[in-house]
C-alpha atoms as a printed R data frame, in Angstrom:
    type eleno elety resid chain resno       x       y       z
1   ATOM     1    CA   UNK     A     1 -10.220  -2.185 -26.471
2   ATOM     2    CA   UNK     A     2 -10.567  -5.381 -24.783
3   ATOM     3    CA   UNK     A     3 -13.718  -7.283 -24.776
4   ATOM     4    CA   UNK     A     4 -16.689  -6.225 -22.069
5   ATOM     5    CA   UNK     A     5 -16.727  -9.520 -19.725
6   ATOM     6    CA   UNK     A     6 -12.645  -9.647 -19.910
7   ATOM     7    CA   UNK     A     7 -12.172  -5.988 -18.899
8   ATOM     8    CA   UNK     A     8 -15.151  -6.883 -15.887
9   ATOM     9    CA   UNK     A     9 -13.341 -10.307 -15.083
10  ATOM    10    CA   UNK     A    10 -10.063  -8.942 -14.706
11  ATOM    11    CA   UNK     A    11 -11.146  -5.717 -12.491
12  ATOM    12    CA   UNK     A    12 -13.255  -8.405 -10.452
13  ATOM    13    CA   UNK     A    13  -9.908 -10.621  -9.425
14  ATOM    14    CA   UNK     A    14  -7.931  -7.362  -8.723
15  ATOM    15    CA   UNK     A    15  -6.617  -6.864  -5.297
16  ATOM    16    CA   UNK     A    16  -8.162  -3.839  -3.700
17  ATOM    17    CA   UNK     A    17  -6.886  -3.546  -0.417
18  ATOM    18    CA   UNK     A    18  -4.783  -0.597   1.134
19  ATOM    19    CA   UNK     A    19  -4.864   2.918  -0.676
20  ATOM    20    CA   UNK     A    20  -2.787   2.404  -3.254
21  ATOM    21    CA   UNK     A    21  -4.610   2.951  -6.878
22  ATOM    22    CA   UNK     A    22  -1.636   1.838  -9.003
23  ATOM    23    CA   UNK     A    23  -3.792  -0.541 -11.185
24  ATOM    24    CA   UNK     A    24  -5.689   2.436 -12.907
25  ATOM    25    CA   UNK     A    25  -2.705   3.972 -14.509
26  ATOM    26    CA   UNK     A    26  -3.509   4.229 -18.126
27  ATOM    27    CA   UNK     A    27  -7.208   3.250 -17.428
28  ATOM    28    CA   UNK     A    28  -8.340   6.077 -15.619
29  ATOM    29    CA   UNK     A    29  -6.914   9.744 -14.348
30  ATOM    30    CA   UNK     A    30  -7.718  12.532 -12.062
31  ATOM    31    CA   UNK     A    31  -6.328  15.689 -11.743
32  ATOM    32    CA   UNK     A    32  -4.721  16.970  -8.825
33  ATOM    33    CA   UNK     A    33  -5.241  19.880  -6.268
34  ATOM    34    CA   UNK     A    34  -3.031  22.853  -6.744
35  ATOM    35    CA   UNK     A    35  -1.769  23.008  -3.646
36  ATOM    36    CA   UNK     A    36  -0.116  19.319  -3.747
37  ATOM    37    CA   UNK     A    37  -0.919  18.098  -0.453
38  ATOM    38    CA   UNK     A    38   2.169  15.605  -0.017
39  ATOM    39    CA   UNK     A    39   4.753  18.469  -0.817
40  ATOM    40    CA   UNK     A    40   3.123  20.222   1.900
41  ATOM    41    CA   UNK     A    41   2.829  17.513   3.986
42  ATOM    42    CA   UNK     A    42   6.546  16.502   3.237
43  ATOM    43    CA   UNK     A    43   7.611  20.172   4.643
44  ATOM    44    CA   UNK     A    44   5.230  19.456   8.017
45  ATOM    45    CA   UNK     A    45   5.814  16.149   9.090
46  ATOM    46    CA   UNK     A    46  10.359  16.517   9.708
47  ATOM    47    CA   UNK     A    47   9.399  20.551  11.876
48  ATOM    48    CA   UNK     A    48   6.940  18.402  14.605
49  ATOM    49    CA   UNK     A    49   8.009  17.075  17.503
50  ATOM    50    CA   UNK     A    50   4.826  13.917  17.163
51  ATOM    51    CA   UNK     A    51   2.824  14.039  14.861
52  ATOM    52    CA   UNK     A    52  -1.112  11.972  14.216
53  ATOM    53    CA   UNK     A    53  -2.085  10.716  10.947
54  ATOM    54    CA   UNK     A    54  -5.813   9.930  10.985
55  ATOM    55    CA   UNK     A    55  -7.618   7.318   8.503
56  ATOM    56    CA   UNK     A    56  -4.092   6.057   6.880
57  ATOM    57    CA   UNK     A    57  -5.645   3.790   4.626
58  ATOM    58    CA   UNK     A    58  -2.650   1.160   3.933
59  ATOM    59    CA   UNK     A    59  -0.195   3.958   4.710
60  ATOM    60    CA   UNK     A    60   0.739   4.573   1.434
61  ATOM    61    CA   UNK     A    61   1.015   8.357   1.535
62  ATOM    62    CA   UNK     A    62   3.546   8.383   4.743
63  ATOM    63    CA   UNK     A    63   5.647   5.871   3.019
64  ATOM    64    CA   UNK     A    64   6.309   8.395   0.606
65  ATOM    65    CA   UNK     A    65   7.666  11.304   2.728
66  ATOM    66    CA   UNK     A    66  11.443  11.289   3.045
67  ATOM    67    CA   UNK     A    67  11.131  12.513   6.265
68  ATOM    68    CA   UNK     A    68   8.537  11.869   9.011
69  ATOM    69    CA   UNK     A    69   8.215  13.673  12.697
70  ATOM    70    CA   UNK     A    70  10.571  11.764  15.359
71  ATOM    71    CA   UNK     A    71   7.397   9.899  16.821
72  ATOM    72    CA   UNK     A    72   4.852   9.648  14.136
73  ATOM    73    CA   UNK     A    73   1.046   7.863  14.380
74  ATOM    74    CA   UNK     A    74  -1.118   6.332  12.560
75  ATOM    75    CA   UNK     A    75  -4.651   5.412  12.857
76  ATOM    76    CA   UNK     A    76  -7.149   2.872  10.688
77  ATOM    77    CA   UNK     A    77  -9.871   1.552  11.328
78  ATOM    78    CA   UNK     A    78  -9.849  -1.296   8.804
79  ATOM    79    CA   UNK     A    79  -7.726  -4.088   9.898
80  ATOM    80    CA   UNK     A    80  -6.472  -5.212   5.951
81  ATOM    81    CA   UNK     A    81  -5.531  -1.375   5.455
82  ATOM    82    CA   UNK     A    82  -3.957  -1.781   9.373
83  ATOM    83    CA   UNK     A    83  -2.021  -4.694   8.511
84  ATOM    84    CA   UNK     A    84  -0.934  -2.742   5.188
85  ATOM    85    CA   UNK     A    85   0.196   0.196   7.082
86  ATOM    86    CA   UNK     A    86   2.266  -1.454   9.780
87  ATOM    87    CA   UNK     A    87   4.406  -3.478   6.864
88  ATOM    88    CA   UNK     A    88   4.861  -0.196   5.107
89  ATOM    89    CA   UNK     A    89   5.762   2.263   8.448
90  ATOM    90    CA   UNK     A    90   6.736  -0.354  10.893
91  ATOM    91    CA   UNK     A    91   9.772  -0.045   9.236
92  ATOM    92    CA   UNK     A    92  10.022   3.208   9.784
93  ATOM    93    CA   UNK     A    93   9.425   3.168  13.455
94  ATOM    94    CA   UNK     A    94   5.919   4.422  13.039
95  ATOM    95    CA   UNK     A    95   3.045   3.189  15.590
96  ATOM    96    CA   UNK     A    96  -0.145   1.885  13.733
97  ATOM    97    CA   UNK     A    97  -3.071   2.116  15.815
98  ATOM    98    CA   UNK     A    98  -6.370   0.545  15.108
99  ATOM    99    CA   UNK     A    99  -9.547   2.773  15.916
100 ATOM   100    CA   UNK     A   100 -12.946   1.865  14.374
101 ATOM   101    CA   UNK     A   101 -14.808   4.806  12.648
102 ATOM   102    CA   UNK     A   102 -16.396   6.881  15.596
103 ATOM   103    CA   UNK     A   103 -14.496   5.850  18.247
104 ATOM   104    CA   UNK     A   104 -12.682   8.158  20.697
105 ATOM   105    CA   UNK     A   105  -8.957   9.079  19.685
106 ATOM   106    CA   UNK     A   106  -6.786   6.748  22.617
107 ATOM   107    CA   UNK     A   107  -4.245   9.518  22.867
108 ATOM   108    CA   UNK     A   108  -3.765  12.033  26.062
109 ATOM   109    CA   UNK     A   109  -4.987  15.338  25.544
110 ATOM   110    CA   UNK     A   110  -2.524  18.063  24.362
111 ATOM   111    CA   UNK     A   111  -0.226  14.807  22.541
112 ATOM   112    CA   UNK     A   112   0.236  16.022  19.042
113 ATOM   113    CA   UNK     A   113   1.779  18.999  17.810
114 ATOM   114    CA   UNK     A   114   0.287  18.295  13.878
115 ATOM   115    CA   UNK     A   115  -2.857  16.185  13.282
116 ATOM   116    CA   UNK     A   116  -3.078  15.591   9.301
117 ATOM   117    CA   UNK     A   117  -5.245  13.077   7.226
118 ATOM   118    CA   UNK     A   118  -5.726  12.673   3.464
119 ATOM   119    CA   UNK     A   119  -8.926  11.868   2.801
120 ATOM   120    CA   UNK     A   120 -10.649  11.137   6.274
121 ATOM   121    CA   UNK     A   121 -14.220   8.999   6.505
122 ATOM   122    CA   UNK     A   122 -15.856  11.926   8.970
123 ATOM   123    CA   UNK     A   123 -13.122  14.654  11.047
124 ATOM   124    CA   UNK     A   124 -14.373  13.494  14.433
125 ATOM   125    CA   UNK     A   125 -13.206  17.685  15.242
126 ATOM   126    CA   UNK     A   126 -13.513  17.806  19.130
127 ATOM   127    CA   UNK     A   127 -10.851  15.068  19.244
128 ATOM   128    CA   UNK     A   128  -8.995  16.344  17.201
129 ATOM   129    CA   UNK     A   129  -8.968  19.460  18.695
130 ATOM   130    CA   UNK     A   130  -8.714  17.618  21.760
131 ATOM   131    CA   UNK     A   131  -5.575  15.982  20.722
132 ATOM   132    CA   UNK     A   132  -3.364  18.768  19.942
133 ATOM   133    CA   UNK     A   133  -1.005  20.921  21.563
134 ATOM   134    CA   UNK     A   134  -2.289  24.258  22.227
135 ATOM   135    CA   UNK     A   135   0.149  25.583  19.394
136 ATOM   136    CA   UNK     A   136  -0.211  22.817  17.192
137 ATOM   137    CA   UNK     A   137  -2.023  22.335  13.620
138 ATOM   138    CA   UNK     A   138  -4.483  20.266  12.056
139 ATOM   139    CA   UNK     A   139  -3.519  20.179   8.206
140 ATOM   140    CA   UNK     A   140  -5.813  17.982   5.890
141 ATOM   141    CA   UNK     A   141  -6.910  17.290   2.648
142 ATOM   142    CA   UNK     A   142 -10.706  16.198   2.829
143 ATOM   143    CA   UNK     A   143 -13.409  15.369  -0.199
144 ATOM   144    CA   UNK     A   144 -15.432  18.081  -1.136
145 ATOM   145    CA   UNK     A   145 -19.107  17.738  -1.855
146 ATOM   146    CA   UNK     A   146 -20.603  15.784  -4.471
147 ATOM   147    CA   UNK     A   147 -17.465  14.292  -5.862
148 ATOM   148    CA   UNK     A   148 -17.555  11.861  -8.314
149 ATOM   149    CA   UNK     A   149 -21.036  12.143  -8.473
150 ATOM   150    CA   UNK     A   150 -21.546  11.827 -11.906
151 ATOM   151    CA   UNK     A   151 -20.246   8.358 -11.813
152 ATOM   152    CA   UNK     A   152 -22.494   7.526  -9.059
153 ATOM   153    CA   UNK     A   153 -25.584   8.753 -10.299
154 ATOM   154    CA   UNK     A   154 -25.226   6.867 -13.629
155 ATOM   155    CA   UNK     A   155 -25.561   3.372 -10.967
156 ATOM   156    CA   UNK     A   156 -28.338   5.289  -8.564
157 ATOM   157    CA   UNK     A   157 -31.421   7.654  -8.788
158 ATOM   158    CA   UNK     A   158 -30.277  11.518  -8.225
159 ATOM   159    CA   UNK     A   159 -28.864  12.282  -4.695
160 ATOM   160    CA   UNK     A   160 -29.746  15.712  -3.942
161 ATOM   161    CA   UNK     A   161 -29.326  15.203   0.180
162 ATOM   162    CA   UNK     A   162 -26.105  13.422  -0.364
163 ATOM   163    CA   UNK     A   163 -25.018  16.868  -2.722
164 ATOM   164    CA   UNK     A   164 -25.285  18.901   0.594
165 ATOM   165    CA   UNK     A   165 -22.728  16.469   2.640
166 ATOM   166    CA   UNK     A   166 -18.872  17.626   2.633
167 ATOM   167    CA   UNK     A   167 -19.332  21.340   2.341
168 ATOM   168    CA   UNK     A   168 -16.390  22.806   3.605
169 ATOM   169    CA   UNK     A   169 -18.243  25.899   4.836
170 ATOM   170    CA   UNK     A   170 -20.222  23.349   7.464
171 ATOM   171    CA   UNK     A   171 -16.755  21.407   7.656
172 ATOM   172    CA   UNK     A   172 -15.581  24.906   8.795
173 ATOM   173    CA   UNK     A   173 -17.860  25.817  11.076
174 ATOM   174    CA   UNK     A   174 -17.813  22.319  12.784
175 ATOM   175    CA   UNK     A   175 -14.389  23.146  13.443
176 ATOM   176    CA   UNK     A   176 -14.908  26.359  15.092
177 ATOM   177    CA   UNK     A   177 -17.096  24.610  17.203
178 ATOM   178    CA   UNK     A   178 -14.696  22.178  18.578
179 ATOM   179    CA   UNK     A   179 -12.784  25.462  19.638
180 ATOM   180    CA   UNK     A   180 -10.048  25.376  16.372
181 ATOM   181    CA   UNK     A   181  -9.457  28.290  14.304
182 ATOM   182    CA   UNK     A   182  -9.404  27.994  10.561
183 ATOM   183    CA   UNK     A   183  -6.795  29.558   8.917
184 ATOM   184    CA   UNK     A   184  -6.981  28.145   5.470
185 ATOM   185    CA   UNK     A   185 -10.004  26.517   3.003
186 ATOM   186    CA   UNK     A   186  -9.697  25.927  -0.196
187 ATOM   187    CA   UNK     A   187 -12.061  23.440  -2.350
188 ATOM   188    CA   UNK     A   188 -11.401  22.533  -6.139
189 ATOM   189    CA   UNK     A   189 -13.069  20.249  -8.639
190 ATOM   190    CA   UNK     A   190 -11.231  18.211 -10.727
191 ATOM   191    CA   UNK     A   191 -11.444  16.200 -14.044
192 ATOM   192    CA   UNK     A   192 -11.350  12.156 -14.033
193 ATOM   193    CA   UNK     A   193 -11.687  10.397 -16.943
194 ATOM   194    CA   UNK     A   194 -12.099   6.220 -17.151
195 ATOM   195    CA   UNK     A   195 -11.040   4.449 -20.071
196 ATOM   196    CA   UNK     A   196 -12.409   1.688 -19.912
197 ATOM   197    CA   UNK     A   197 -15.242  -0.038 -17.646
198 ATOM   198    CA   UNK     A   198 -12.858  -2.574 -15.522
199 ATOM   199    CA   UNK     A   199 -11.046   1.078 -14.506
200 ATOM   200    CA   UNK     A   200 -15.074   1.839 -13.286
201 ATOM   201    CA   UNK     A   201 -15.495  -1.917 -11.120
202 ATOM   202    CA   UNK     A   202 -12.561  -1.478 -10.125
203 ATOM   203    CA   UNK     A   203 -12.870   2.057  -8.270
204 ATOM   204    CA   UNK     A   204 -16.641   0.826  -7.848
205 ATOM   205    CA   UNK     A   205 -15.291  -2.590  -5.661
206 ATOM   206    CA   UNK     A   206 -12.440   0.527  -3.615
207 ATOM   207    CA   UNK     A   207 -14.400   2.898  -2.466
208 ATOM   208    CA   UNK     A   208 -17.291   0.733  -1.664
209 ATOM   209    CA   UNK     A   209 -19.030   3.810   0.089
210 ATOM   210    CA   UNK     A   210 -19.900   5.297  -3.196
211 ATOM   211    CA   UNK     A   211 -22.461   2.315  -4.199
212 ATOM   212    CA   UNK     A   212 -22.587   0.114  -0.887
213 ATOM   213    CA   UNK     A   213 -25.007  -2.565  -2.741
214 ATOM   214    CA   UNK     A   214 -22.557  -2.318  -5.974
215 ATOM   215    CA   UNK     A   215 -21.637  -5.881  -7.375
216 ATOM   216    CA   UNK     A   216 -21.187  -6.646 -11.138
217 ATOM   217    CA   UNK     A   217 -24.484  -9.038 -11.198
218 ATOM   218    CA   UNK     A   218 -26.502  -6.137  -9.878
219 ATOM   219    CA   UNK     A   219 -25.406  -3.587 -12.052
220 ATOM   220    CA   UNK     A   220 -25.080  -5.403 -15.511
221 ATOM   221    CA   UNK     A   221 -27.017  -3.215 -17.213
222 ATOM   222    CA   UNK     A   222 -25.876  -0.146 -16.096
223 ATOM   223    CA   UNK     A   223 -22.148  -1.623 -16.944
224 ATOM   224    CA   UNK     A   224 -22.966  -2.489 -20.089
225 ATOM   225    CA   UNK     A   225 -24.230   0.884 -20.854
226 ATOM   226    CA   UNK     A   226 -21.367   2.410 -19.826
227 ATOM   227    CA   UNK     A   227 -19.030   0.255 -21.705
228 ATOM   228    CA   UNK     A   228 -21.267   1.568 -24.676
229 ATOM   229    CA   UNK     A   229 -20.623   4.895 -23.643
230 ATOM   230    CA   UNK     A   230 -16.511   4.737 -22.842
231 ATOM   231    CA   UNK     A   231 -16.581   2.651 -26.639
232 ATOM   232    CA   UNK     A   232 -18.437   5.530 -28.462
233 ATOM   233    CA   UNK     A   233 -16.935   8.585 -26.661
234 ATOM   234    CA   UNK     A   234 -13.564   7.346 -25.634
235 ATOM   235    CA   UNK     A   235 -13.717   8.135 -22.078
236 ATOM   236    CA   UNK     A   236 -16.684   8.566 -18.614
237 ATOM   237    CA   UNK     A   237 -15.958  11.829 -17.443
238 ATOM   238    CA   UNK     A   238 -17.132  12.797 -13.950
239 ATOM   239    CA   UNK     A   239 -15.869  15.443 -11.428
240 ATOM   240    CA   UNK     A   240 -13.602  15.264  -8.061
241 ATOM   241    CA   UNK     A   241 -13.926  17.450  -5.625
242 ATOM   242    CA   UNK     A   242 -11.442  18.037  -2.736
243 ATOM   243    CA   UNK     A   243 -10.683  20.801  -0.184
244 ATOM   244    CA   UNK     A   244  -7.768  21.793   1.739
245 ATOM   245    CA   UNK     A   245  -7.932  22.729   5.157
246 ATOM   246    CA   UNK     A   246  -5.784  24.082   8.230
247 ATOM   247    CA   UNK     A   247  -6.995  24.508  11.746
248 ATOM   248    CA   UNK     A   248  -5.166  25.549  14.621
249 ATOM   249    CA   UNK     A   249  -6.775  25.621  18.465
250 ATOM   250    CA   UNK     A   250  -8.200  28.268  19.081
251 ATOM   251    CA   UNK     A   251  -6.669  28.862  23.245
């Protein structure tokens, strides 16, 4: 293995923008859900008349369906990741809307007949439920609680209040109150190994939620212990967790 400050260096200078995580293959892995998301997705998108992706990231998981709904949209509320998306589904004659986080959806009521998202920030559920036709279908893969916790907690102090967030029972039940039925929930926890500790920065510099004071100065120590650890045991292992989740209105 490379040395420490080359392996930092080099995960430092990487580009992290859109949702692509190409640069950890062979450095890190995850397992995936069961019910593989995009093949479901894949088998959605072509059988709805307009269809709403929420949180799109760069876009990256639209630009891999062959098919896509005859008006599909997209929202984001970060404009690299909006800029991303349009160059990937512009293309493709999708419409890329930017909404910051929290803001109302600026669609008409009753405009989507399927609502999905992979990995949304926080299901804003009464527009959503707002948003779709009354026999349309919110279909979603969301994180579950406490994932990748045991990466984060090796940077923080424990985190019991952040444990409870992402439940999929509350997710659930916030759904129901937005007037949606749920007609499937599933939640699974899967394996991720890293490597090596530029495959940690790296993820660490991403999802810049998990650690939002995270910089390599800051957390030397803690690095370097976990280089020490990788070295010794040949990989950091730490826990996903994701859930699956279909809601349909409820009138």
């Amino acid at each position: 293995m490379r040395a420490f400050r080359e392996l930092i260096d080099e995960a430092v200078a990487a580009d992290v923008s859109g949702w692509d995580f190409g640069w950890l293959a062979g450095r890190a892995t995850e397992e995936r859900p069961p019910w593989g998301y995009a093949t479901l997705l894949a088998t959605r998108l072509p059988a709805a008349g307009s269809a709403l992706d929420l949180d799109t990231g760069g876009g990256e998981v639209l630009a891999g369906m062959p098919r896509l709904a005859p008006r599909m949209v997209v929202t984001e509320g970060w404009p690299p990741n909006a800029a991303r998306a349009r160059e990937l589904l512009g293309p493709r004659g999708v419409t890329v809307v930017e909404v910051p986080q929290g803001s109302p959806l600026p669609f008409a009521d009753g405009e989507f007949d399927l609502v999905t998202s992979r990995h949304p920030v926080d299901p804003a559920w009464p527009e959503i439920a707002r948003v779709l036709t009354p026999g349309g279908s919110y279909l979603a893969q969301h994180i579950g609680p406490a994932s990748a916790f045991e990466l984060i907690e090796f940077f923080t102090e424990p985190l019991p209040r952040q444990r409870l967030a992402r439940d999929p029972e509350r997710e659930a039940a916030a759904a129901r109150a937005a007037g949606l039925r749920v007609h499937d929930l599933r939640t699974v926890r899967l394996r991720m190994a890293f490597f090596d500790i530029g495959a940690v920065v790296w993820l660490l510099r991403r999802c810049v939620w998990w650690i939002p004071d995270f910089t390599v100065d800051r957390y030397q120590a803690e690095l370097a212990r976990m280089d020490e650890h990788i070295r010794a045991e040949g990989a950091f292992v730490a826990h996903s967790t994701r859930t699956l989740i279909e809601a349909r209105p409820a009138r």
